[in-house]
Each structure stands twice: as C-alpha cells, then as structure tokens.
ZADREN-703549 format. One record per residue (C-alpha): residue in one letter; x, y, z. Coordinates in Angstrom, 1 decimal. Each point is the difference from the previous one (the first is absolute). Layout:
BEGIN
   r        X        Y        Z
   A        X        Y        Z
...
***
This chain:
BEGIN
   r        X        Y        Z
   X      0.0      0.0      0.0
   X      3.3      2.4      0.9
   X      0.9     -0.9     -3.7
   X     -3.5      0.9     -1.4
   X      0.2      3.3      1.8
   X      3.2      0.9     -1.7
   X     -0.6     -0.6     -3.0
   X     -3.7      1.9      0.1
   X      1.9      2.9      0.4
   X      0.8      0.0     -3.4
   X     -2.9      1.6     -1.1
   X      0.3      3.2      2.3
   X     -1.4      2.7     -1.3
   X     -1.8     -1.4     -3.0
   X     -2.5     -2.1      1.3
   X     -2.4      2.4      1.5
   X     -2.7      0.3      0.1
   X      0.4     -4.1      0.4
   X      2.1     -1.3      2.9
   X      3.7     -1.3     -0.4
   X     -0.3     -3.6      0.4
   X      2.9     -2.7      0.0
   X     -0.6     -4.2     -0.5
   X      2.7     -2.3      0.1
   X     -1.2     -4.0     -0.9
   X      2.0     -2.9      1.9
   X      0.0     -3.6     -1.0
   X      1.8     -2.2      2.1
   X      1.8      2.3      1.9
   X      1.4      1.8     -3.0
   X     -1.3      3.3     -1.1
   X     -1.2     -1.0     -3.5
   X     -1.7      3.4     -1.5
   X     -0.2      3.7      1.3
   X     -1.8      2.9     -1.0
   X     -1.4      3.6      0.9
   X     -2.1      2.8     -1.5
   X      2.1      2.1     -1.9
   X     -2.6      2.8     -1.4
   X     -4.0      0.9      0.6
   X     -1.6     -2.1     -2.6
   X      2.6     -2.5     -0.6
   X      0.3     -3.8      1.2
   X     -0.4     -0.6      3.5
   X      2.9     -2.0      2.1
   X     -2.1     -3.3      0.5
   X     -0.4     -0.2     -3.8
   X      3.8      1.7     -0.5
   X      1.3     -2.7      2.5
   X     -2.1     -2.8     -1.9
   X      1.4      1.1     -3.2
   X      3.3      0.2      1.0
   X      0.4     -3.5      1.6
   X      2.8     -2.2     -1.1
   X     -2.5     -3.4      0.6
   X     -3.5     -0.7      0.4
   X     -1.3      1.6      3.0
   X     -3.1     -2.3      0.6
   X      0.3     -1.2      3.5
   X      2.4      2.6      1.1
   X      0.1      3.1      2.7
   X     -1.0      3.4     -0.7
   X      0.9      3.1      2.3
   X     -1.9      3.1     -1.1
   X      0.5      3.2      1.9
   X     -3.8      0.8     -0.7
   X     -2.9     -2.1     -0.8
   X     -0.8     -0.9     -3.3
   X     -2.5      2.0     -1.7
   X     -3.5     -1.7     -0.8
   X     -2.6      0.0     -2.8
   X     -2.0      2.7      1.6
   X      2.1      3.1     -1.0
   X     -1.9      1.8     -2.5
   X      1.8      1.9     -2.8
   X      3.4     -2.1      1.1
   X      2.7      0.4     -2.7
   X      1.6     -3.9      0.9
   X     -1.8     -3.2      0.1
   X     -1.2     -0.9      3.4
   X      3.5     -1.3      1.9
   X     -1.9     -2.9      2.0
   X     -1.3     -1.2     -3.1
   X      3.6     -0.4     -0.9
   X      1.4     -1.9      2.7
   X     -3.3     -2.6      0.5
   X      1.4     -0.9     -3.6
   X      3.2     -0.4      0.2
   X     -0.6     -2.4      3.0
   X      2.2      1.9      2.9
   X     -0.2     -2.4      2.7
   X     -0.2      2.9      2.6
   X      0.5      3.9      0.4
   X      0.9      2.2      3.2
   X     -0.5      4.0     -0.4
   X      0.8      2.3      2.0
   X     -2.9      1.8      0.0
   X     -3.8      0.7     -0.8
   X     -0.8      2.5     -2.7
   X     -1.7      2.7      1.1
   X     -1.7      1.0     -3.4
   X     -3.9     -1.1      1.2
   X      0.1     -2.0     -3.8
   X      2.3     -2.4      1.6
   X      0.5      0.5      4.1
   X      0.0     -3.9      0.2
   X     -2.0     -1.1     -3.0
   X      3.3     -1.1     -1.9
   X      1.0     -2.3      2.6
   X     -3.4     -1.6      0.9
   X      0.0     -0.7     -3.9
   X      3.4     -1.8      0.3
   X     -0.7     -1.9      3.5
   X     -3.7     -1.3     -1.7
   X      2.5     -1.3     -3.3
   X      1.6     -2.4      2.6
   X      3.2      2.5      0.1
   X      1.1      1.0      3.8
   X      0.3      3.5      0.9
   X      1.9      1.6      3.2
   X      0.0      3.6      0.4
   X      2.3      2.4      2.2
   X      3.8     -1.1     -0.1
   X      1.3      4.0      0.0
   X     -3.0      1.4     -0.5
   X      1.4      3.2      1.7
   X      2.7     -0.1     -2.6
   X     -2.2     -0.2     -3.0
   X     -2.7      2.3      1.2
   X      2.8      2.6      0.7
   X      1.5     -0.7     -3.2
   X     -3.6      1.1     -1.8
   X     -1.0      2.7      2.9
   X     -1.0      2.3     -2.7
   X     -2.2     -2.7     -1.3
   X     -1.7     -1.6      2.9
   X     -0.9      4.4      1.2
   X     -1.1      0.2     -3.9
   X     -2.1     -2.7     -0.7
   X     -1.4     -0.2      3.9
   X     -0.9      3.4      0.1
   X     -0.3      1.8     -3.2
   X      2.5      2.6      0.7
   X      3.7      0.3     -1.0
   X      2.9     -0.5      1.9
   X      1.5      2.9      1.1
   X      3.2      0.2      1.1
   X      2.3      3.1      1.6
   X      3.5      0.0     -0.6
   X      2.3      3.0      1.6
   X      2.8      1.4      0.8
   X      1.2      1.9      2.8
   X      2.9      1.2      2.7
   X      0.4     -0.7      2.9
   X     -2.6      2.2      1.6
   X     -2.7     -0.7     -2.5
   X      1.0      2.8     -3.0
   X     -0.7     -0.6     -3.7
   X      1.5      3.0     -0.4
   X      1.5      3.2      1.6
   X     -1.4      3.0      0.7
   X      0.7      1.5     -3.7
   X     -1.8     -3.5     -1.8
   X      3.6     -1.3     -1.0
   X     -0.5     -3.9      0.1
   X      3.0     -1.6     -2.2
   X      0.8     -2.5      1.1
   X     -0.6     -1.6      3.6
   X      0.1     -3.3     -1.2
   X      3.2     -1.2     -1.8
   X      0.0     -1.8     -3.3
   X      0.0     -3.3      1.2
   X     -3.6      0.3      1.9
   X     -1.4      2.1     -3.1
   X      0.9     -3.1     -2.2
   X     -2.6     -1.6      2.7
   X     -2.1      2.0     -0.6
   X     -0.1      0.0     -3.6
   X     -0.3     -3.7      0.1
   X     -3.0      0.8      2.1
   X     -1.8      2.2     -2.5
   X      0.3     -3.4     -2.4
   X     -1.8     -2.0      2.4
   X     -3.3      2.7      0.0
   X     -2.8      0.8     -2.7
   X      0.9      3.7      0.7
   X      1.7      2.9      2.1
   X     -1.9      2.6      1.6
   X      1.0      3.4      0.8
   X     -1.1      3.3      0.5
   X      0.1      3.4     -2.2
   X      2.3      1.5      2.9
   X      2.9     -2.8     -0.7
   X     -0.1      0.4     -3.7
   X      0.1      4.0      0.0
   X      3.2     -0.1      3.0
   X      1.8     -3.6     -1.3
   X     -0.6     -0.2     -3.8
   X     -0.2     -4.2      0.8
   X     -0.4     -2.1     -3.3
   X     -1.2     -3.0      2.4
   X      1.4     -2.4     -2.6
   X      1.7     -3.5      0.4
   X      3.8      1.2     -1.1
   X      2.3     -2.0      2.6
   X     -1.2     -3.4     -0.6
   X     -1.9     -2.4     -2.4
   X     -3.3      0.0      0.3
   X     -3.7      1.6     -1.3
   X     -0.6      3.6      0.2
   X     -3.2      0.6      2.0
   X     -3.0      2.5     -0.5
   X      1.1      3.7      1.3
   X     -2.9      1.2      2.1
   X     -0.4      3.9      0.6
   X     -2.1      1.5      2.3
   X      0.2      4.0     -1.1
   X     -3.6      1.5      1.0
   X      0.5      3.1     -1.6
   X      1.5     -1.6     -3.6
   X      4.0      1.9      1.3
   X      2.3     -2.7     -1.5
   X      2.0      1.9     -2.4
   X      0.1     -0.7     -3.4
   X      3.7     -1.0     -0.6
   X      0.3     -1.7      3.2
   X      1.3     -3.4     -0.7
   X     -2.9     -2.3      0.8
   X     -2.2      2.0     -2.9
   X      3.6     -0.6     -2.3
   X      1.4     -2.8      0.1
   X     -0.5     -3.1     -1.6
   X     -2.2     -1.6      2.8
   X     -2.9      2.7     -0.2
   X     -2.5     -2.1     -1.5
   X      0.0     -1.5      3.6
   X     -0.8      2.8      1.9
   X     -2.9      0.8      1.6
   X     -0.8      3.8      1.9
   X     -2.8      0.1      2.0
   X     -1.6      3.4      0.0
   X     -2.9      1.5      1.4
   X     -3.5      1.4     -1.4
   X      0.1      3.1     -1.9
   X      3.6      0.6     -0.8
   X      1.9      1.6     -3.1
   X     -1.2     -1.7     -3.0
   X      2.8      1.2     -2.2
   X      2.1     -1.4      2.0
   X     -1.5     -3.6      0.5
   X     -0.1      0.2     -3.7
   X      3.5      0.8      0.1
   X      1.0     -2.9      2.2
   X     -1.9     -2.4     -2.1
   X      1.6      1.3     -3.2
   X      3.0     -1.3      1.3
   X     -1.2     -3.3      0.6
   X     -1.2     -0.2      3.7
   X     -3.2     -0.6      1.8
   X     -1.8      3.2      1.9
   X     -2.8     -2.0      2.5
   X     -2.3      2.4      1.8
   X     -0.9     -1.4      3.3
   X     -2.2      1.9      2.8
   X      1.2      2.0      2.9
   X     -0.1     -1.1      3.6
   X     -1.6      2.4      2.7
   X      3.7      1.3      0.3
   X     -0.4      0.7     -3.5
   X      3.5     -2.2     -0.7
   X     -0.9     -2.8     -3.0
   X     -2.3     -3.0      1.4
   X      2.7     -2.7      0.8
   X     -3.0     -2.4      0.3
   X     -1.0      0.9     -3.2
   X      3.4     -0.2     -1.6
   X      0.5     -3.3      1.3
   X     -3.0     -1.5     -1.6
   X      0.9      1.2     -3.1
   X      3.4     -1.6     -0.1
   X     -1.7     -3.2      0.8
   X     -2.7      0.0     -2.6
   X      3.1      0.3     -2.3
   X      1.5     -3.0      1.6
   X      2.8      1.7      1.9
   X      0.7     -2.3      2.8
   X      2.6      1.4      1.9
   X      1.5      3.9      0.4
   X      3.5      0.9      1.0
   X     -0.5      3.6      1.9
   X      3.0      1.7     -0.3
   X     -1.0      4.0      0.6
   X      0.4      2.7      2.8
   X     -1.2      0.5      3.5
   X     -3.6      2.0     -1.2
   X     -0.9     -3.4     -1.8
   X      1.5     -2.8      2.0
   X     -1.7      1.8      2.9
   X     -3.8     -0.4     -1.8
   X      1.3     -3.5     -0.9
   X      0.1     -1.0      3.6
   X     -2.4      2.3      1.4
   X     -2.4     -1.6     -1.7
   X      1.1     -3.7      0.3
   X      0.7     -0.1     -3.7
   X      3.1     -2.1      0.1
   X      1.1     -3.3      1.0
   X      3.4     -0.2      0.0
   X      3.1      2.3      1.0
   X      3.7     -0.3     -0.8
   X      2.1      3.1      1.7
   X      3.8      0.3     -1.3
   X      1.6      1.8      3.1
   X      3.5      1.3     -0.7
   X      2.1      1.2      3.2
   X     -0.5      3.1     -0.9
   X     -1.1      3.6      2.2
   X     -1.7      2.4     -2.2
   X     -1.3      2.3      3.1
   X     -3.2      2.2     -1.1
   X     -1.1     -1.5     -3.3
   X     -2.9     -2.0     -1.8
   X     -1.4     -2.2      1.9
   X     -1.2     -3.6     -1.1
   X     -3.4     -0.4      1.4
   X     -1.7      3.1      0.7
   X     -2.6      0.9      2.9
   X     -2.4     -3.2      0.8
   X     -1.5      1.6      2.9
   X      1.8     -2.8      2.0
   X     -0.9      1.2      3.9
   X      1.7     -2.6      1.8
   X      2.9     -2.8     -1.1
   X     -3.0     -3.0      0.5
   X     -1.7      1.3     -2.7
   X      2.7      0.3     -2.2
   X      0.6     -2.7     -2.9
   X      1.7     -2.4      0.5
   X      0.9     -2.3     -2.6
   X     -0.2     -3.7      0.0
   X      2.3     -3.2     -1.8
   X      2.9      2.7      0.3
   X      3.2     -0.9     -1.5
   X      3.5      1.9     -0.3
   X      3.2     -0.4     -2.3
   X      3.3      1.9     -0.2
   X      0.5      1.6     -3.7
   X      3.9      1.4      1.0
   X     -0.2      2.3      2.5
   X     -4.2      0.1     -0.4
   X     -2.5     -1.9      1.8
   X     -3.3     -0.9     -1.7
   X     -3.0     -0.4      2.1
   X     -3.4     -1.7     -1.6
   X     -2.7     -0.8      1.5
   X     -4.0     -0.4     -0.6
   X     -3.0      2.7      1.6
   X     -2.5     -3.4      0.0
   X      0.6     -3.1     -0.6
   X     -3.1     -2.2      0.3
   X     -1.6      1.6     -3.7
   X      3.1     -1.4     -1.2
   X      0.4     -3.1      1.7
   X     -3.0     -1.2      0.6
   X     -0.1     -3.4     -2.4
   X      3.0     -1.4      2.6
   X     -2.9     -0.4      2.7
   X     -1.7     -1.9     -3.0
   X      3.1     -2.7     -1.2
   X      0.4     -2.7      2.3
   X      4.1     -1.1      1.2
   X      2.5     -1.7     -2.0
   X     -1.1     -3.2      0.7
   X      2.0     -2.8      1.3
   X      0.4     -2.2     -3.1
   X      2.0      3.0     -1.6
   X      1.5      0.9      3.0
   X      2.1     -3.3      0.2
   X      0.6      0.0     -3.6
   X      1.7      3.4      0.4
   X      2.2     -1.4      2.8
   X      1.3     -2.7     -2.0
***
C-alpha cells in the first residue's frame, strides 16, 4: 500500500478535479503490475496496473489507495473500475479508503465483495486521505480547498513599514513553494499584492502545471501591463470584480485575454468571498493556493474560508511593519485559533509550520474505513 501511495503521486497536479490514486497487483508475493492516474479523463490505476501486468492477474492481490469507482457515476469519462477487476478475476483487493463522491461512497466495493472478490478497507487511510485532502473537502462539501501560504519575520512582518517584501524567504523554500502552486487548480491573491509586488504567480522553479491565477480587484485597479494581464499564462487568469465598475476597462482586461467575474459585495462592501468560492467550484476548481497580503488573508480566516495554513518564518526582526494576520477581534488567547495536525520542517535557516483550522470536514471518511485488518497485517510483517 506504501508503494501504491508513491507511485499515485505521479499524477499531482493533473488529476483534479479526480483524486490521485495508486494500485499495485501482487501474485505470489511478487509485485506483478502497477499503475496510477496520470491526468483527469485518462485510465484509472486499477485498469493502468491491469494493463501493465507482466502475467495474468486472475487470482492475485490488488492494493488501491481509493475504492474503485462503480457503474453508478453518471457522465463518467472511464468504464466503471469494478467492472474491470470482477473480470479480470483479482482474487482479492485492500483500499485504503472509501470514496467520498455520494456516486460511489461504498457502492464499488459492495459490487466487488457480492462478485465473490474480498474487500478490506483502511490500511493508511490517513495517508491517502491526506494525500487527496483537496478532494475529500471538494467532493464532501462542495467548496474548494483553500489553502494560505505566507511568509514572514520573526515577529509576524510581510513586510516593513515602507511595503518592501523581497525576499524573506530564500530561494530554496520559494522553490517549495513553486512546487506548491503545481499541486493546486489556482492561486489567489488580492488587488493590493499585484499593485505593491508585480507577482507572475507562475510555476518557474520546477516542473510541473501552471495553475489558474485568481484576482480579487473590486474596483477593476490591476494595471494593464502588469505581468499577470502580459505574459504568456493570461488566458488563465481570473479578476474578480465587483458590480458596477469601469466597463472600458473590463473590456480592456478581456482584450487581452483574461476573465473579468463580477461578484456581489458583502455588508463591508469588500467582494463576497462566499460567493467567489462558489464560483470557482462550479468551474471545477478544487483546491486554491492563497498567497496575498494581510487585508485578504485576514477575511480569509475571519470568515473560516480556509483549511489549511503553511507559514515560512525566517529568523528575521523587521520591527513596525506589515503584519500577517490582521485584527480578528481575538479578546482573550482561548479564543484564539489554534491549528490542529500541525507539523514543522527546517528549510536552511527557516522553519515551516503547517497546520489545519478543522479537521473533521476533512477527515471524516477515516471514522467510516474500518483497520488494516489482520490477514494483511501479518503479510506486511513477513
């Protein structure tokens, strides 16, 4: 299943919104075919790893890192997976989890276990489900992923007093970060961070897929040669804007090959994040990198509208500055937040600190998968 895992993560970053998904097939102790999901709307790693075995895999052991899909999706661009691995005679299948997706959410491996093929769900089931968090919070909820990543000094500063930012992090954890942005459907930011910073929000340090560049500029103020409205990505960029701004300029924007979206205004008059949110999921945009200054991130969580933060702190003392998260209205430190599943790692002289606002929208399918069970427990110890 560690091996299924791995290789699942082959498709990072092109299989959404579909889950990444890794199968291995064993036959007689040897691993006889593997296989993953490379792209949405291409194979899916049980049929991949059938494909791709070197012998006949009737009788043998599969190990999915999600259940296989079922007849019951409608408008599914892959024959039905189960379908697939009744006739190829598997002798029996462990996943690591339950799909979510209400289609499936157990209907795939009923339909195995009532063809006479054994299922056991859960061996690192908080592996996979981690592995497709922006999944499990997509398809359980409706509502993207959201994701804040900053960074700051020391004493909390995105900035100094005059707005100079460059850099706080060194290259090294920006090369993280890039690979980050691969991994998400799009990065968010607001109007302020494009008029001070100039950002491209492109994928330039490492390989991988250049996601959606998301906007949000109430009053229509991104300037016209500013890079994300001139370079060669800006047919994947999206600005927000509120009702009843300069048409010439929307017209403008669009002329050069970007998207103006007019959303409504909250009763702070900033641009309805709600409504934002449900706009980018209609368009199938499962998870959202936020990478933006204080006035946004501080809506962001404010408003609960994230799930996830990663904070690059460099040991660094900027004194009066920018802060990260503006005013909450935090009276006391118990009612502060506190994040949960928090983890940390040294980039050089930089520690990175993740952690989760809630995770039980996230997580819940783990209460659902029952353990590893025994008969797979032994066979992993030999």
């Amino acid at each position: 299943m560690q091996r299924a895992l791995e290789i699942a993560r082959e498709g990072i970053g092109f299989t959404s919104p579909n889950p990444m998904v890794g199968a291995v097939i064993v036959k007689d102790g040897r691993i006889i075919g593997e296989g993953f999901h490379p792209a949405y709307g291409r194979e899916h790693a049980e049929v991949m790893a059938i494909e791709n075995a070197t012998e006949d895999p009737r009788g043998s052991i599969m190990y999915c890192t999600l259940e296989p899909c079922s007849p019951a999706i409608p408008g599914k661009k892959t024959p039905p997976c189960s379908n697939r691995l009744i006739a190829e005679g598997i002798g029996s299948l462990y996943i690591a989890t339950l799909d979510p997706n209400p289609y499936v959410a157990g209907s795939g491996a009923e339909q195995l276990r009532e063809a006479g093929i054994p299922v056991y769900v859960g061996c690192q089931a908080e592996a996979a489900t981690r592995l497709n968090e922006a999944y499990f919070k997509f398809i359980r909820s409706g509502e993207p992923f959201v994701h804040i990543k900053m960074a700051m000094t020391l004493d909390g500063r995105i900035a100094t007093h005059s707005g100079h930012s460059k850099w706080i992090s060194d290259i090294d954890a920006r090369r993280g970060v890039h690979a980050l942005r691969s991994e998400y459907d799009a990065v968010m930011t607001g109007v302020g961070t494009v008029l001070a910073d100039d950002p491209r929000f492109t994928v330039r340090h490492v390989p991988g897929r250049q996601p959606w560049r998301i906007v949000l500029d109430r009053a229509i103020m991104t300037p016209m040669d500013s890079q994300i409205l001139s370079d060669e990505h800006v047919a994947k960029t999206m600005i927000f804007s509120g009702p009843g701004n300069d048409a010439i300029r929307e017209k403008m924007i669009v002329e050069r090959g970007a998207e103006v979206i007019r959303v409504d205004l909250d009763d702070a008059g900033k641009l309805n994040l709600s409504q934002v949110f449900q706009i980018l999921a209609e368009r199938r945009i499962a998870s959202v990198l936020v990478e933006a200054g204080s006035r946004l991130v501080t809506s962001l969580v404010r408003e609960g509208h994230f799930d996830k933060v990663s904070a690059y702190i460099a040991p660094m003392i900027a004194g009066s500055g920018i802060e990260a998260v503006g005013n909450l209205g935090t009276d006391s430190m118990k009612d502060a937040l506190r994040l949960q599943a928090v983890k940390y790692q040294q980039i050089n002289d930089q520690i990175l600190v993740e952690g989760y606002r809630d995770l039980q929208h996230i997580y819940g399918m783990l209460s659902e998968n029952v353990q590893c069970s025994q008969e797979l427990l032994k066979s992993l110890a030999k």
